[in-house]
C-alpha positions in Angstrom: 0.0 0.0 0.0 2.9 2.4 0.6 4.7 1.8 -2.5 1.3 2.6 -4.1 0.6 5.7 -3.0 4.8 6.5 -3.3 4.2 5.6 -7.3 0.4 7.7 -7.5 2.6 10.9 -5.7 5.0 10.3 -8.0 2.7 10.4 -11.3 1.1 13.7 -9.6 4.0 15.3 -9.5 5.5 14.8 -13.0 1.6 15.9 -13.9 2.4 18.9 -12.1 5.4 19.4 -13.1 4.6 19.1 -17.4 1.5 21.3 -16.0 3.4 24.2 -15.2 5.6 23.5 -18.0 2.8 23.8 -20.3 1.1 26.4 -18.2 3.9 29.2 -18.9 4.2 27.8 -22.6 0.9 28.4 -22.9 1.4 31.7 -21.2 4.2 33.2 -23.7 2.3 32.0 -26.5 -1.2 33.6 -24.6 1.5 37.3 -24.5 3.0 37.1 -28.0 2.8 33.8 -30.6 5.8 35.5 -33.0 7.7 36.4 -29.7 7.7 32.7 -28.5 8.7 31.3 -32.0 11.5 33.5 -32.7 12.4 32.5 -28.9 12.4 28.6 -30.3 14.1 29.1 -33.5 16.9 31.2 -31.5 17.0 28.5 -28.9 17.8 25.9 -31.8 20.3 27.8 -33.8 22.1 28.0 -30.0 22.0 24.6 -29.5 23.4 23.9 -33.3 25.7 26.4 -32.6 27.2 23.9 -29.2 26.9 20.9 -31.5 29.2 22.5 -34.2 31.7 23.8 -31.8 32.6 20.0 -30.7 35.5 18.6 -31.9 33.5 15.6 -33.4 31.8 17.9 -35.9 34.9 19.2 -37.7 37.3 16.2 -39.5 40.1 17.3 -38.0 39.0 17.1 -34.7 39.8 20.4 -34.0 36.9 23.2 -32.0 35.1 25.0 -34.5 36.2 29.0 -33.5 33.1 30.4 -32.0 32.2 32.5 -34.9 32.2 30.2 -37.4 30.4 28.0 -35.6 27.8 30.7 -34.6 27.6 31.5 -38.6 27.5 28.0 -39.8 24.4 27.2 -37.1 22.4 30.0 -38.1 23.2 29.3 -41.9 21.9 25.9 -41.6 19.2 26.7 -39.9 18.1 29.7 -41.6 18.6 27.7 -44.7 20.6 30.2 -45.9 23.9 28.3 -47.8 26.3 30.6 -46.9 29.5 29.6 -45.2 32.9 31.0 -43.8 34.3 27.5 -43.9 34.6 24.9 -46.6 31.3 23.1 -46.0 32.6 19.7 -47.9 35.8 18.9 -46.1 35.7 21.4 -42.7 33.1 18.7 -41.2 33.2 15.6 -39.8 30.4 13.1 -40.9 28.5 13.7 -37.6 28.9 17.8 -38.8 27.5 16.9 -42.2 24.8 14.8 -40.5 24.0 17.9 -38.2 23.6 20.4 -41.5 21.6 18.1 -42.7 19.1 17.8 -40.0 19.3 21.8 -39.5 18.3 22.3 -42.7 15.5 20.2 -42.9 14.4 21.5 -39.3 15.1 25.4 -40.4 13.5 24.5 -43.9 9.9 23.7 -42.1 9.9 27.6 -41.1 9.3 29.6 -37.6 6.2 29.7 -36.6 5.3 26.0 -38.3 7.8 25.1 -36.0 6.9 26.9 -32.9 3.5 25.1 -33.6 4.7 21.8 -33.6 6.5 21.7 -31.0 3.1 23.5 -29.1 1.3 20.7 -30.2 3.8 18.2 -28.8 3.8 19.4 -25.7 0.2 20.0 -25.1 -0.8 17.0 -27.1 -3.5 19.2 -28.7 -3.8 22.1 -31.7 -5.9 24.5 -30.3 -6.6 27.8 -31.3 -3.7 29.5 -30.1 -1.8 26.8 -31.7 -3.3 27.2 -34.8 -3.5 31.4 -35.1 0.6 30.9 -34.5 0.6 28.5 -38.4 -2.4 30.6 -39.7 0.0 33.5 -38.8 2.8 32.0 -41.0 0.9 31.3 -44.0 -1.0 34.5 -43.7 0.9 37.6 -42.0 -2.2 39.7 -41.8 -3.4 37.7 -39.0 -1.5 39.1 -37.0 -3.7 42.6 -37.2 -6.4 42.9 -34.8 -10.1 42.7 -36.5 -11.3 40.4 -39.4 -9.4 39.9 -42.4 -11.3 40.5 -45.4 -9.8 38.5 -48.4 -10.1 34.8 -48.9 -7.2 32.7 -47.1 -4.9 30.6 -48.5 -5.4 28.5 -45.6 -8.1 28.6 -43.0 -7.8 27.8 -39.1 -9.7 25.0 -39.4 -7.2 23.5 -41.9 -4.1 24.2 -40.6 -4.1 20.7 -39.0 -4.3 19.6 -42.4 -1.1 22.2 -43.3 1.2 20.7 -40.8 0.6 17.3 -42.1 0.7 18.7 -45.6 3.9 20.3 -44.8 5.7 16.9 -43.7 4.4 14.8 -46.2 5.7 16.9 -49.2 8.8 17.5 -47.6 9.2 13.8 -47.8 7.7 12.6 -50.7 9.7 15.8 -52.4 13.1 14.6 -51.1 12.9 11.0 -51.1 11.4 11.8 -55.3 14.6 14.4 -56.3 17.3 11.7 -54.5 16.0 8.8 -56.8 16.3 10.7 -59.6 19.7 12.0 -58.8 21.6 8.4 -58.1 22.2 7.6 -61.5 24.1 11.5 -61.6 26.1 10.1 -58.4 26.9 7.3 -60.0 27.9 8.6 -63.3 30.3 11.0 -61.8 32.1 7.7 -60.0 31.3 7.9 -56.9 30.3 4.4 -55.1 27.2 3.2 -54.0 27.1 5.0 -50.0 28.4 8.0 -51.2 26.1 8.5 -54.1 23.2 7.8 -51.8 24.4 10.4 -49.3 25.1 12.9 -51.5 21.8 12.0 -53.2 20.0 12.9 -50.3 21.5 15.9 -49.4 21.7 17.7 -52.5 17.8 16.9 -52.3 17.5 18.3 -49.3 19.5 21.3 -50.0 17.5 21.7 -53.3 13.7 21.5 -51.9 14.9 23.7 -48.6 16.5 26.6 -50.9 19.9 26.0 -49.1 22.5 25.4 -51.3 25.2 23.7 -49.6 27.1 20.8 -51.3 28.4 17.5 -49.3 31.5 16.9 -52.3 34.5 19.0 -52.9 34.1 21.0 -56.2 30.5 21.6 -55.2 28.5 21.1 -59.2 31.8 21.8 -61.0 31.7 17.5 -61.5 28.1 18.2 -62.6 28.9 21.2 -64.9 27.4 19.3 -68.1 24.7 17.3 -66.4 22.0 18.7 -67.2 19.3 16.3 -65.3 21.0 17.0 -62.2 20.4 20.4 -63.0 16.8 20.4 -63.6 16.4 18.2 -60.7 17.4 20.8 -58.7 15.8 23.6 -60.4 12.4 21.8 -59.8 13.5 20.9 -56.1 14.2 24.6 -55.8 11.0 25.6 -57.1 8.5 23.1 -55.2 10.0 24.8 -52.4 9.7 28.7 -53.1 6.5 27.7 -53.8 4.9 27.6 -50.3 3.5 25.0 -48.3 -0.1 26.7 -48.5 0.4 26.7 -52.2 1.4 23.0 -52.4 -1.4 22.4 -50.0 -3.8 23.8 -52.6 -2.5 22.2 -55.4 -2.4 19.0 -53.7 -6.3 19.5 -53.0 -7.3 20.8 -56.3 -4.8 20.8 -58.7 -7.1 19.9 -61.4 -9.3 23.0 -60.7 -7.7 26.3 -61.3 -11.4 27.9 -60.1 -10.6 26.8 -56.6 -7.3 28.4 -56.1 -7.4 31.1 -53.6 -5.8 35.2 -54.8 -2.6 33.9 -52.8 -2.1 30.5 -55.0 -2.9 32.7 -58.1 -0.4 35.6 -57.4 2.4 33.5 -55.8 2.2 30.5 -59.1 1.7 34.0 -61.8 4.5 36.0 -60.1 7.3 33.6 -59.6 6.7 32.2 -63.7 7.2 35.8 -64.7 10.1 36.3 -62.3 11.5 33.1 -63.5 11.1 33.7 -67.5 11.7 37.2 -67.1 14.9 36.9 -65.1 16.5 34.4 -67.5 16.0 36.4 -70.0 17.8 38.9 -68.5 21.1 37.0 -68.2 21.2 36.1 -71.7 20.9 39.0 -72.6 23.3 40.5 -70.6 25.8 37.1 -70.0 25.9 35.8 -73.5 29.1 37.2 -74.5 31.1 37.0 -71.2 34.0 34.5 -71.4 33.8 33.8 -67.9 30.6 32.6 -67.5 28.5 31.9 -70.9 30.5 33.6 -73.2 32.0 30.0 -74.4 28.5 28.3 -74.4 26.9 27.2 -77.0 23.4 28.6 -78.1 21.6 25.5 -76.0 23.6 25.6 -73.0 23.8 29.3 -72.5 19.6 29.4 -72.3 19.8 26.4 -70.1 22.5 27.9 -67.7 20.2 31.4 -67.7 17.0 29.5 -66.6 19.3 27.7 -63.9 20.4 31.1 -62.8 17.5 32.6 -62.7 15.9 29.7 -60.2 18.9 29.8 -57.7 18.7 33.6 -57.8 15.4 33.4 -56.1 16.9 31.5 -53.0 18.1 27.9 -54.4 21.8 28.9 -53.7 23.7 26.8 -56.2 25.6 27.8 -59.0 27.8 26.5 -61.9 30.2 29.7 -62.4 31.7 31.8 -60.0 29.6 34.7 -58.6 32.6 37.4 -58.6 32.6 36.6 -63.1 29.2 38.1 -63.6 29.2 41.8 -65.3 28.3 44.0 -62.8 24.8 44.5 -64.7 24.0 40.7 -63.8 25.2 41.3 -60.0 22.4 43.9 -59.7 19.5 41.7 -61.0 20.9 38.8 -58.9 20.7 41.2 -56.0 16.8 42.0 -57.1 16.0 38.8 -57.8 17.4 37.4 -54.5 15.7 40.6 -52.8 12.3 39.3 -54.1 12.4 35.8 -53.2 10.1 32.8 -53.5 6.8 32.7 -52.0 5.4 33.3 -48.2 5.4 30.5 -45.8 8.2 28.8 -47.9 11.7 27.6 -47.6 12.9 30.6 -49.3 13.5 34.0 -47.9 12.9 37.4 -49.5 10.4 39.6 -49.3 8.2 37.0 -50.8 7.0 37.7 -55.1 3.0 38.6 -53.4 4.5 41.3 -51.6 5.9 42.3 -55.1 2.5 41.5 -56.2 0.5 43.7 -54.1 2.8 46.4 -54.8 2.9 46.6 -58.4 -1.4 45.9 -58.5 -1.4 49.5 -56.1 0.9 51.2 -58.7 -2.0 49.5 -61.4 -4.5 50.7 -59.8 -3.3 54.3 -59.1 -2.3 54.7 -62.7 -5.8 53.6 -63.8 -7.9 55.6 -61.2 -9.1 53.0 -59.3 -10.1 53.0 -55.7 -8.9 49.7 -54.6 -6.6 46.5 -56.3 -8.2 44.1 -57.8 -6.6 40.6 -59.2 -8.2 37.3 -60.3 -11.9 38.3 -59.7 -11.2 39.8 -56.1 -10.7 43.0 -54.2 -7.4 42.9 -52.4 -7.9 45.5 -49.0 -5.7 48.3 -48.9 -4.3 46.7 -45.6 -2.3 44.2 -47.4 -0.7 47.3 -49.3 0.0 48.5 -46.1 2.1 46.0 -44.9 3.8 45.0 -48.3 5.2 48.5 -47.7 6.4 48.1 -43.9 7.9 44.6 -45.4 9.7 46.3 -48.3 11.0 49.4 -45.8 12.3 47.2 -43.0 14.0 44.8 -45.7 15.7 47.8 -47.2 16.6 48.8 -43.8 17.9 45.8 -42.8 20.2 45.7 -46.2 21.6 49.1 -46.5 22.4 48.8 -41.9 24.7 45.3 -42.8 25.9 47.2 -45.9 27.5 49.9 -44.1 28.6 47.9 -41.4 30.4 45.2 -43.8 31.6 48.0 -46.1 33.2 50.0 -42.8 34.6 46.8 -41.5 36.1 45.5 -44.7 36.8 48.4 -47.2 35.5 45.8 -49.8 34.1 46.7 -53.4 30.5 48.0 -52.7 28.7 45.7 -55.6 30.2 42.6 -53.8 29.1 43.6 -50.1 25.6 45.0 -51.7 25.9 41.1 -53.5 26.3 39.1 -50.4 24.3 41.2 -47.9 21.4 40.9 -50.0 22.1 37.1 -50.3 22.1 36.5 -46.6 19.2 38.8 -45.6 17.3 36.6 -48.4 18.5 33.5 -47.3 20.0 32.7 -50.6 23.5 30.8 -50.5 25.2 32.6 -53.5 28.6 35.0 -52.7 31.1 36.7 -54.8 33.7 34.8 -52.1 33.3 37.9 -49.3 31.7 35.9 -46.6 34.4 33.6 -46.6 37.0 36.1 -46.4 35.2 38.3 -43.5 36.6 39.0 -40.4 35.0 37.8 -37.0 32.9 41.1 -36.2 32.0 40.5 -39.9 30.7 37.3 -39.6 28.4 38.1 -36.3 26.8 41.1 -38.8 26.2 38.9 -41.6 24.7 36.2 -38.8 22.5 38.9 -37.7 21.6 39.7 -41.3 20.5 36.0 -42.1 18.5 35.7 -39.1 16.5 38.5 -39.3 16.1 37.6 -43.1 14.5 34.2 -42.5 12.3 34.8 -39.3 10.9 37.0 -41.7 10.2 41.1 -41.3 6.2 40.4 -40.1 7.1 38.0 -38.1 9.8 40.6 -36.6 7.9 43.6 -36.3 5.1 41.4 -34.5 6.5 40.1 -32.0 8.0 44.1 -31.5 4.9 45.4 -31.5 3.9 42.9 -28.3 0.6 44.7 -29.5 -1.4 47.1 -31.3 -3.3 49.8 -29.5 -6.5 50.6 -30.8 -7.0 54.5 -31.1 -10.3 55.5 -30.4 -10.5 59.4 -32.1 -8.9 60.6 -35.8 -6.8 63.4 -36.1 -7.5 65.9 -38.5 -6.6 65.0 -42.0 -3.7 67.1 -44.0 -2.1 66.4 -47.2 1.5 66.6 -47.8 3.1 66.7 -51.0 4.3 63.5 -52.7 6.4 63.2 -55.6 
């Protein structure tokens, strides 16, 4: 009888003590949802940041100097692809092992991740738990009051989302790593290693990283072209969006169905794509460094390629510092840009693009509010594709100075790889591998504040919004 009520005292107090655990979990996420998931996706890029600095991450054996570590956690889990070390032969297999995880773990995004682990603990998705995804795959739910416009994703399916979102992470993976064993294999490389590097050059692809697991990165690859589309399409599929796949996947046959968001994201990022390789053959085609040796095939095929990993896919086949300086700036818009919201890719996602150029549309033609596929888009949304676009360039031109201070470096290749890291993109002229240590910590800071995203920022900074109950009198300034 004694040892029965020791074991029921026991069980009490471990309920008591994962009740108070989940009772102040539930309490940070009750006081700010964004606040709490930047706290978790801080807390892992920490803990990556120990696991790199062991001397069984690095091949050598050696500790990883606490800045590169620090860069190389927040890289990986960012999903970013830059690196101040060489990725394929500064680890150890346990370090390659831990990019790989991170990048899988950083690819699933903030708040989708914040909600997971929510829903572990508290072995339920409840409605806090679900406004925290809705949040990610919609940004203007974090705005008090209703939200006008049809949703990508509702609350009630973000249950669905989350199961969406590891599903097609897996299916996408395991599909692209199939398809690039006979590339492995071709390039001589045995059976183990072909289906390692399968996999993570899979996983790098469909999380918009860009890191490569085999010395010479695609230089081996240079002429294989079905490696080359694989990861194009892995690239894509993942700029895409998981509320985009998740409509797709539910109606893929039925373009009438598709919500404003799926219309705008899928419209923009073709254009983007077409228009963007058209632009580096144009202005590529003749240099010797890059395509200027190319034939007429290859050079269109190499432009497409750039044009994808420009968005945020972070691999390239020519070296970064070659391009004309005309081709460094639209790299740098392109990468400003992005892929789409709630997606691996970083940016200032293509329907905040969207929403800007359908206001400049709609001024020009006199009309009182944006319209696009049928439906009225609220002049909120313009509102804060503006803050987004302002704090982005904020963030930018603040690393810029600071790199360009700290370095004395060319100001097209600082501009080049700022850009990259606040959009989470991988490419570099070779600057961030030749930065300093108080260089490194800036571009850190750059990369982290790129992927948790400037909504996500600026809401969990604004703990909340105060309601103002009178108008002031209304005066207008000049513009233009």
């Amino acid at each position: 009888m004694r040892a029965q009520r020791v074991a029921r005292l026991g069980r009490v107090d471990r309920r008591s003590w994962l009740g108070r655990l989940r009772d102040a979990i539930d309490a940070l996420v009750k006081s700010s949802p964004s606040r709490f998931a930047i706290l978790v996706f801080a807390a892992l890029i920490l803990l990556f940041t120990l696991l790199f600095s062991l001397p069984i991450a690095t091949a050598d054996g050696s500790i990883t100097p606490l800045h590169d570590a620090l860069f190389t956690a927040v890289s990986v889990i960012c999903v970013t692809g830059l690196a101040t070390v060489d990725m394929a032969t500064y680890w150890s297999p346990f370090g390659h092992g831990l990019v790989y995880l991170g990048v899988n773990i950083g690819g699933v995004g903030v708040l989708t991740l914040a909600t997971t682990l929510g829903f572990v603990i508290s072995r339920r998705l409840g409605l806090r738990a679900k406004l925290m995804a809705a949040s990610d795959t919609n940004p203007s739910r974090i705005h008090v009051g209703p939200v006008a416009e049809r949703q990508a994703v509702r609350l009630g399916e973000v249950g669905g989302l989350l199961f969406t979102v590891a599903i097609s992470a897996l299916v996408i993976e395991a599909a692209i790593a199939v398809g690039l064993m006979p590339s492995m294999l071709a390039a001589g490389y045995d059976v183990g290693h072909s289906i390692w590097y399968s996999l993570y050059y899979s996983a790098m692809a469909f999380t918009n990283t860009g890191f490569s697991p085999n010395p010479g990165g695609l230089l081996p690859f240079e002429h294989d072209y079905w490696m080359q589309s694989l990861l194009m399409i892995g690239v894509f599929l993942g700029s895409l969006g998981f509320p985009v796949i998740f409509a797709l996947a539910r109606a893929w046959k039925q373009p009438r169905k598709w919500s404003v968001h799926v219309k705008l994201t899928l419209t923009t990022t073709v254009i983007l794509f077409v228009a963007g390789a058209a632009m580096f053959l144009l202005l590529e085609h003749a240099n010797p460094k890059t395509y200027g040796h190319l034939d007429a095939g290859p050079t269109i095929f190499q432009s497409f390629f750039m044009s994808a990993m420009t968005r945020s896919g972070g691999f390239a086949t020519i070296d970064m510092h070659d391009l004309y300086g005309s081709s460094q700036l639209v790299s740098s818009m392109l990468m400003f840009i992005g892929g789409g919201s709630a997606s691996t890719a970083g940016g200032i996602k293509v329907t905040t693009l969207a929403v800007l150029f359908l206001a400049a549309f709609a001024e020009a033609r006199g009309n009182p509010s944006m319209e696009a596929f049928g439906r009225r888009i609220p002049r909120d949304m313009l509102r804060l594709s503006v803050s987004v676009v302002l704090w982005g360039a904020t963030i930018v031109a603040g690393a810029s100075i600071a790199i360009l201070q700290i370095t004395k470096a060319p100001f097209e290749n600082v501009l080049f790889d700022v850009i990259s890291a606040f959009a989470t993109c991988g490419l570099s002229t070779g600057l961030t591998a030749e930065l300093p240590p108080e260089g490194v910590y800036v571009m850190a800071a750059t990369m982290f504040m790129g992927r948790v995203g400037t909504v996500t920022l600026a809401a969990a900074l604004a703990a909340s919004q105060r309601r103002q109950l009178f108008k002031r009198p209304e005066e207008r300034p000049i513009v233009g």
